[in-house]
C-alpha positions in Angstrom: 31.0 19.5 -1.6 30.0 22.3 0.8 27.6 20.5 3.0 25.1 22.6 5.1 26.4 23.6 8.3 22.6 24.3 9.7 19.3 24.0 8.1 16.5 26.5 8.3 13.4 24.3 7.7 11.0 26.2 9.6 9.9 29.8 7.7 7.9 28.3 5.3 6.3 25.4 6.6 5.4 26.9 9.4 2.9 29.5 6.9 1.6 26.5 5.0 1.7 23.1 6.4 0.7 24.4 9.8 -1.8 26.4 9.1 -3.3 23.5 7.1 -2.9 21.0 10.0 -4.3 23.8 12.6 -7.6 24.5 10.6 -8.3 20.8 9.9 -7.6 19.0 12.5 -8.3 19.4 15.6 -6.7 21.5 18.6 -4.6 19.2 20.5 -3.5 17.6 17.3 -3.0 20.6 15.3 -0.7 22.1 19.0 1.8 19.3 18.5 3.5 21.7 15.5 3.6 24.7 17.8 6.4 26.5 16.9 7.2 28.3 20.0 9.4 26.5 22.4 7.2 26.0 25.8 8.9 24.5 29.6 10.5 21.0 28.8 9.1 18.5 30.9 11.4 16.3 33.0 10.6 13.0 31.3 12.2 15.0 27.6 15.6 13.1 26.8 18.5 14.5 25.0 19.7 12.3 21.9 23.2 12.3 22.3 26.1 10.2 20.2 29.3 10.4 18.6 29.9 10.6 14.8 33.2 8.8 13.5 34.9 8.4 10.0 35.1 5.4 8.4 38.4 4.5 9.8 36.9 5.1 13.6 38.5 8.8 13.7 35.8 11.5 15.2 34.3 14.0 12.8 34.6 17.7 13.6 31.7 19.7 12.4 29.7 17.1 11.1 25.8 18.0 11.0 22.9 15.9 12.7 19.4 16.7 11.9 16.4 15.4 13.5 14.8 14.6 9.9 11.1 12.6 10.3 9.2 11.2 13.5 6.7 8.7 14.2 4.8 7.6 17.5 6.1 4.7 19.9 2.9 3.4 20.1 0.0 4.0 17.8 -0.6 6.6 14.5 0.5 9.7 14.2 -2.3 12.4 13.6 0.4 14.3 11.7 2.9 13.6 8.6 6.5 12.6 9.4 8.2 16.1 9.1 5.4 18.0 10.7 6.7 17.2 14.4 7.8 20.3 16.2 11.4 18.3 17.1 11.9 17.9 13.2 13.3 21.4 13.4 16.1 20.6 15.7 19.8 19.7 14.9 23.4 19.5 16.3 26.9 20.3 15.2 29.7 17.9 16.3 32.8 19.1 18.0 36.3 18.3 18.4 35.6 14.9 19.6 33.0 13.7 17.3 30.3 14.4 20.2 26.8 15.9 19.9 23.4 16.6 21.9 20.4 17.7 20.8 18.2 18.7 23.9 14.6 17.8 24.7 12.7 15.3 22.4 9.9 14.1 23.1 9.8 11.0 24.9 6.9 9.4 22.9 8.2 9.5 19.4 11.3 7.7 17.6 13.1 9.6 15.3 14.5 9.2 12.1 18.2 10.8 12.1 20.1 12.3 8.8 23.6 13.0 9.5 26.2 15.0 6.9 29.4 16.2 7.0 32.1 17.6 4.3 33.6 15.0 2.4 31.5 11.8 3.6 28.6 10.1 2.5 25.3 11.6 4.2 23.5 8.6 6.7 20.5 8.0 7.7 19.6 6.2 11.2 16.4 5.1 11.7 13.7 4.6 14.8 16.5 6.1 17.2 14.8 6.3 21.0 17.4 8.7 22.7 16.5 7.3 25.9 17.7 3.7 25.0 22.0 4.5 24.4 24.0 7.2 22.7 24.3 6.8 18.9 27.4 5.9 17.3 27.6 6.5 13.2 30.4 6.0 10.8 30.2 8.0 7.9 31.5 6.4 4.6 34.6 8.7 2.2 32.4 10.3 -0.3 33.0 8.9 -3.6 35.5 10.7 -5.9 35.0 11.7 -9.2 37.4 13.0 -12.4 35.4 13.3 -15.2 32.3 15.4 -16.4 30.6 12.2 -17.4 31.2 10.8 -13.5 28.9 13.5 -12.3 26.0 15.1 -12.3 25.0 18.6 -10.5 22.1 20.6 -9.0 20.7 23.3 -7.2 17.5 22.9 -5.6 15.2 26.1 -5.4 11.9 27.1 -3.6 9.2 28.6 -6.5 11.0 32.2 -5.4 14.0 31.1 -6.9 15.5 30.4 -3.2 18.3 27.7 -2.4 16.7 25.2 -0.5 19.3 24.3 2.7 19.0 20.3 3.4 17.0 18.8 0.7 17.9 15.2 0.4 17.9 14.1 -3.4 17.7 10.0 -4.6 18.5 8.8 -7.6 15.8 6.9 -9.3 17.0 5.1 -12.8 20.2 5.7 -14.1 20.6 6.1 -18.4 23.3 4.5 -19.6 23.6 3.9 -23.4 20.2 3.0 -24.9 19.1 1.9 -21.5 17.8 2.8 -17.8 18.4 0.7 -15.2 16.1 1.1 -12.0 18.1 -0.5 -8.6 21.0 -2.1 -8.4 23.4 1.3 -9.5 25.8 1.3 -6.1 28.4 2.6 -8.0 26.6 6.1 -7.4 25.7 8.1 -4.5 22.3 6.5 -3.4 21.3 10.0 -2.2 23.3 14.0 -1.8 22.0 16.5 0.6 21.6 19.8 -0.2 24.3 22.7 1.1 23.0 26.1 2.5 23.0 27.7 -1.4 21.3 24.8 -2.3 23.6 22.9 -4.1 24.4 19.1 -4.6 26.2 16.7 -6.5 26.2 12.7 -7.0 29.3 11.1 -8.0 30.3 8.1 -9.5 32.5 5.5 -10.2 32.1 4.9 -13.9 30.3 6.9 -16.5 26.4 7.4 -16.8 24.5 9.6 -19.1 22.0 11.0 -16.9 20.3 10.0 -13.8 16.5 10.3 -12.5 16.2 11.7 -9.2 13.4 12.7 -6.7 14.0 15.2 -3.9 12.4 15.6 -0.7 12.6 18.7 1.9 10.6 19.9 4.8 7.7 22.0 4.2 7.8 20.8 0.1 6.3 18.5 -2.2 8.2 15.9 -2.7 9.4 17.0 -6.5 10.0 14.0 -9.3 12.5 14.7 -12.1 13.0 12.7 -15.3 16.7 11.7 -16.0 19.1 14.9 -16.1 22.5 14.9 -17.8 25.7 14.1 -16.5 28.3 17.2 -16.9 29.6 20.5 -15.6 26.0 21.7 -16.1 24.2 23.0 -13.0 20.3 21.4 -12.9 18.4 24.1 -11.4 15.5 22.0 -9.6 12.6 23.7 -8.3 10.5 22.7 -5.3 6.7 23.6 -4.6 4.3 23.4 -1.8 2.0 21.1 -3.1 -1.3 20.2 -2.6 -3.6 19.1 0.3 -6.1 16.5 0.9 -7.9 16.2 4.1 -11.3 14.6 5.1 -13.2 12.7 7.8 -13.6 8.5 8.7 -16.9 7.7 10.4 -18.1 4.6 11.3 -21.8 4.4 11.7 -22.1 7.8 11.3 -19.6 8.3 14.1 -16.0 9.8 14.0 -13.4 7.2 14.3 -10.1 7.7 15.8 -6.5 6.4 15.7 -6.9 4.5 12.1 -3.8 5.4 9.7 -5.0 6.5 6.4 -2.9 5.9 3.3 -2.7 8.2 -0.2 -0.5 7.2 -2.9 0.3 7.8 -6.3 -1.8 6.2 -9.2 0.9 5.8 -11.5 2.9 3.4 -10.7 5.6 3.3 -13.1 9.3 3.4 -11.5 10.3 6.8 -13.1 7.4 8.7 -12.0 5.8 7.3 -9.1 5.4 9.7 -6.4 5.6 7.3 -3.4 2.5 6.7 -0.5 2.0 8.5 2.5 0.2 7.7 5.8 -1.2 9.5 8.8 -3.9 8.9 11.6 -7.6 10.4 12.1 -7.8 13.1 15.1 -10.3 12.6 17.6 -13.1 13.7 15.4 -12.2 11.3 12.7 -10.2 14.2 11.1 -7.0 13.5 8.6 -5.3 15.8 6.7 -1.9 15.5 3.9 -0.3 18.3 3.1 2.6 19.0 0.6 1.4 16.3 -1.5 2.8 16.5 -5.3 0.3 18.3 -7.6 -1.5 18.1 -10.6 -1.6 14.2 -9.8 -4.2 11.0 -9.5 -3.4 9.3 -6.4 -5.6 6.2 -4.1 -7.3 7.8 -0.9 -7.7 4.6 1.8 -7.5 3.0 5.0 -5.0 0.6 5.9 -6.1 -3.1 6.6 -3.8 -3.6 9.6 -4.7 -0.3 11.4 -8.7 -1.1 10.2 -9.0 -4.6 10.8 -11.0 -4.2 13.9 -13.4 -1.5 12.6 -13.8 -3.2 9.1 -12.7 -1.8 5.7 -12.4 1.3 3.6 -11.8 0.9 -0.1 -9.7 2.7 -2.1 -11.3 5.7 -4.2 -9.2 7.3 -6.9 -8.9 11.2 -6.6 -7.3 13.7 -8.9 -5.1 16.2 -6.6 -5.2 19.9 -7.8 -2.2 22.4 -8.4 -0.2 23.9 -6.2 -2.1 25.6 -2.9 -5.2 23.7 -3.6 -7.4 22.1 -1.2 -9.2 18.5 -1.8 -12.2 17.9 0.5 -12.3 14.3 0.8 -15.6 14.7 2.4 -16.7 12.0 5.3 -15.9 8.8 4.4 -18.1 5.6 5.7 -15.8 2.5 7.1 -18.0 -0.3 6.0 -17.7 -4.4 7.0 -14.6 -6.0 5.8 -14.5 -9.6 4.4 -13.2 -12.4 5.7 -10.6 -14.1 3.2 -9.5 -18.0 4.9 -8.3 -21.0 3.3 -5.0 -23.4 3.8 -1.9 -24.2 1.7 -1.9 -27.1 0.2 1.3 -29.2 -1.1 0.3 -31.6 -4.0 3.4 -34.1 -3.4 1.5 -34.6 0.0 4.4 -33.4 2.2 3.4 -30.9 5.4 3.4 -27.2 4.9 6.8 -25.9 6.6 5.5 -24.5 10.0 4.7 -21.2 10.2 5.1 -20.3 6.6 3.9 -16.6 5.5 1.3 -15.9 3.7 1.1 -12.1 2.1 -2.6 -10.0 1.4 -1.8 -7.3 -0.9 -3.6 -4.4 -2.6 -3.6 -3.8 -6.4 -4.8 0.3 -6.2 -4.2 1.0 -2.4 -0.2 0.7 -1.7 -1.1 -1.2 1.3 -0.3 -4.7 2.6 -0.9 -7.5 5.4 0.7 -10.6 6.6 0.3 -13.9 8.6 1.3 -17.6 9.6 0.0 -20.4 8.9 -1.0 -22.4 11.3 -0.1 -26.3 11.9 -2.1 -27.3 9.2 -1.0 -24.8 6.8 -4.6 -23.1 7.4 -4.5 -18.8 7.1 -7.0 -16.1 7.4 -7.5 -12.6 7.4 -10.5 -10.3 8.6 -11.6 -6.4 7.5 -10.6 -7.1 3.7 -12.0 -4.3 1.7 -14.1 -5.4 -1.8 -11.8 -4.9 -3.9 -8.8 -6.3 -6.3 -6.3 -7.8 -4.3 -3.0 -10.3 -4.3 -2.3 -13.4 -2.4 1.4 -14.8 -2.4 3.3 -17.0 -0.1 7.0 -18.5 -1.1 8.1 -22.4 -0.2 12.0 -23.2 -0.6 11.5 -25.9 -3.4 8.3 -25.3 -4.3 6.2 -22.8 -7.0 2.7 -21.9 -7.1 1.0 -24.8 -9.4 -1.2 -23.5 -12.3 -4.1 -25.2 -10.7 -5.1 -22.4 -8.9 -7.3 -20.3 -11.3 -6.4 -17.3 -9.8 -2.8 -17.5 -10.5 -0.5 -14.6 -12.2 1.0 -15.9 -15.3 3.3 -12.9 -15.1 5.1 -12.9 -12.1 4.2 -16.3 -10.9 4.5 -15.5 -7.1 1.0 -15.4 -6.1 -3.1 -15.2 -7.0 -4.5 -12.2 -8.3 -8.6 -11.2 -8.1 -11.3 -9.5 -7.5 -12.9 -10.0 -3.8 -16.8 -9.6 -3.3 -17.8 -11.6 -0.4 -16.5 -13.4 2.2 -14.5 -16.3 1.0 -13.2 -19.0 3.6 -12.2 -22.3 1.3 -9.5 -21.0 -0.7 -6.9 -23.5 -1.4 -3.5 -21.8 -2.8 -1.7 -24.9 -4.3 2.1 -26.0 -4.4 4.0 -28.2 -6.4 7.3 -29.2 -6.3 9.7 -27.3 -9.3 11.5 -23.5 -9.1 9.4 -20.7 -10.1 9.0 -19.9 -14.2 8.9 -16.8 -15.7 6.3 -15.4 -18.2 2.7 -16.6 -19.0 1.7 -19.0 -21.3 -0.8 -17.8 -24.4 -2.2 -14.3 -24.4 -2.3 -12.1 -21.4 -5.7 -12.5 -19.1 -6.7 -9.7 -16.9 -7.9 -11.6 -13.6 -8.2 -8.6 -12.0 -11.5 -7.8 -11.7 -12.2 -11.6 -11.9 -13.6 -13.6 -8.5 -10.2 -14.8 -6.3 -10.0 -18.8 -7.3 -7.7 -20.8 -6.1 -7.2 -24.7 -6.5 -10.4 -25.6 -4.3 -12.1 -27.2 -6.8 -9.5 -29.5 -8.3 -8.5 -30.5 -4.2 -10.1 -32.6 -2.2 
């Protein structure tokens, strides 16, 4: 495969995304994806590293990019990609050795490293002022037959090769059957070479694979299962859409709280992932390059909210390509409190410390905590709305007692909260978990969160 020997993100982002960020959120926020170079200040460090084969052998010519960011400490105001260093990369030399000069020291940085031959890597939450990196990149996997592999080319709407486009495979088709997880014998994910082209290999025969591709300054694009072959997929990337609006709390803006969109559908072949950032000063937040044409959950995140109280998630259709969505100002109201204790009906203690899980059913969004001694648990700013409790006990399954309880997966309670509810009791008996329900299907939903309180003492 001809792997990209340097990407050139910037053009078009730069027209869209920025100008997006720059009208809607504030200055200061909106300067951080200046595109002009300005004086380094001392305290910038260079990320520097060497990048080895397999067998411990330096790579000439290998490529490191500087992919995504996020903040040390806090929320980021912008989206991953939208952080003027995310434009930055390095080429190894003789020796396996690279720098890239000058990131900024507040942010950690989520490194994609390719070169000719090898499996692309990704290194995550890399501070270049803690030690050099070191990465190994695996022997790309080898393929002889049509049927082993599968081809593309990934183009702007222009028609365009898109340089550095990293593609996942989602469920693989074999036979009558797709399988979603679990298919290492493929490339998990290809990067895309400077005429746009790609290919995943693999090590027995599939019929087509699912993929989703991601680039800077695109909508993340979602493709249903394309056949294995000498074809060449031609895959076409867009802008997207954008949403953007304002969180006030008593009428005032409120800063610093992460946001969350994600996709309503939430089936595995076409879900189009969540996204997060943080409100500006002024309360502002703003997505951009969000895929289009699409229902997705606009809300805030418990852990981020916890403090200020809740924001439930509202269901908004995004429009096509280009288009704007004007959330409009959106009220943080007071959370619930949801507190209760474990109990273990063979009368033994709950294991110290155990972890108890808050999920949401629309918002992709989740808290946790420990019990404490007693196998008490609570959790403040809960928004009114469905949610999912679930804890796991070696030996132990969650005993039907607890009226809440999901006779589908088993793992947890599942139900609607309206008010602040402090005596649940989530119930444990001694056995390994069952699969399946019992009887018809019951929507507990949008039904009040029970537990075993009332069959406890």
């Amino acid at each position: 495969m001809n792997w990209v020997a340097r990407v050139g993100f910037a053009g078009r982002f730069v027209v869209s995304s920025f100008t997006a960020i720059s009208m809607l959120l504030s200055a200061p926020a909106a300067e951080e994806v200046a595109t002009k170079d300005s004086p380094a200040p001392r305290h910038r460090h260079d990320l520097t590293g060497v990048v080895n084969d397999a067998a411990g052998n330096p790579l000439n010519q290998a490529n490191i990019f500087v992919y995504t960011a996020e903040p040390k400490e806090g929320t980021g105001v912008l989206c991953p990609s939208c952080y003027a260093d995310c434009r930055k990369s390095a080429t190894t030399d003789a020796n396996g050795h690279f720098k890239i000069e000058s990131l900024d020291p507040k942010l950690l940085f989520h490194i994609l490293v390719v070169a000719k031959g090898k499996e692309p890597n990704f290194v995550g939450k890399v501070d270049p002022a803690v030690k050099p990196l070191e990465i190994s990149l695996k022997p790309a996997k080898e393929s002889l037959q049509p049927d082993q592999q599968l081809k593309g080319r990934v183009l702007d709407p222009e028609g365009k090769p898109i340089a550095g486009a990293v593609v996942n495979i989602r469920g693989v088709v074999r036979g009558e059957s797709t399988r979603y997880g679990g298919n290492e014998d493929l490339d998990q994910l290809a990067v895309s070479d400077d005429q746009g082209m790609f290919v995943i290999n693999s090590q027995v025969s599939f019929a087509a694979v699912g993929l989703d591709i991601e680039a800077r300054g695109y909508a993340k694009g979602i493709f249903s299962p394309l056949a294995s072959g000498t074809k060449v997929h031609e895959l076409k990337l867009t802008e997207g859409a954008t949403v953007h609006g304002r969180l006030l709390k008593n009428g005032k803006p409120l800063s610093g709280v992460e946001m969350g969109i994600c996709g309503a559908d939430r089936k595995a072949s076409t879900y189009v992932g969540d996204y997060s950032v943080g409100t500006d000063k002024e309360g502002k937040f703003v997505f951009v390059n969000l895929p289009p044409g699409l229902d997705y959950f606009l809300y805030g995140r418990m852990a981020s909210l916890r403090n200020h109280g809740a924001l439930a998630a509202s269901r908004r259709h995004v429009g096509d390509d280009s288009s704007v969505l004007d959330a409009g100002d959106l009220q943080v109201y007071p959370g619930f409190r949801l507190a209760g204790r474990i109990h273990l009906n063979d009368g033994k203690p709950v294991p110290p410390k155990t972890r108890v899980l808050l999920s949401r059913n629309e918002a992709w969004d989740a808290v946790q905590t420990d019990t404490d001694t007693d196998g008490s648990f609570a959790f403040a700013g809960v928004p009114s709305e469905s949610v999912k409790l679930s804890a796991r006990i070696t030996g132990y399954r969650i005993s039907e007692r607890n009226r809440s309880l999901d006779m589908v997966n088993r793992f947890g309670l599942i139900g609607l909260l309206k008010a602040h509810k402090t005596d649940l009791v989530l119930e444990f008996e001694p056995g390994e978990i069952q699969r399946g329900g019992r009887g018809g299907y019951v929507d507990l939903r949008q039904k009040p969160l029970l537990g075993a309180e009332a069959s406890v003492k």
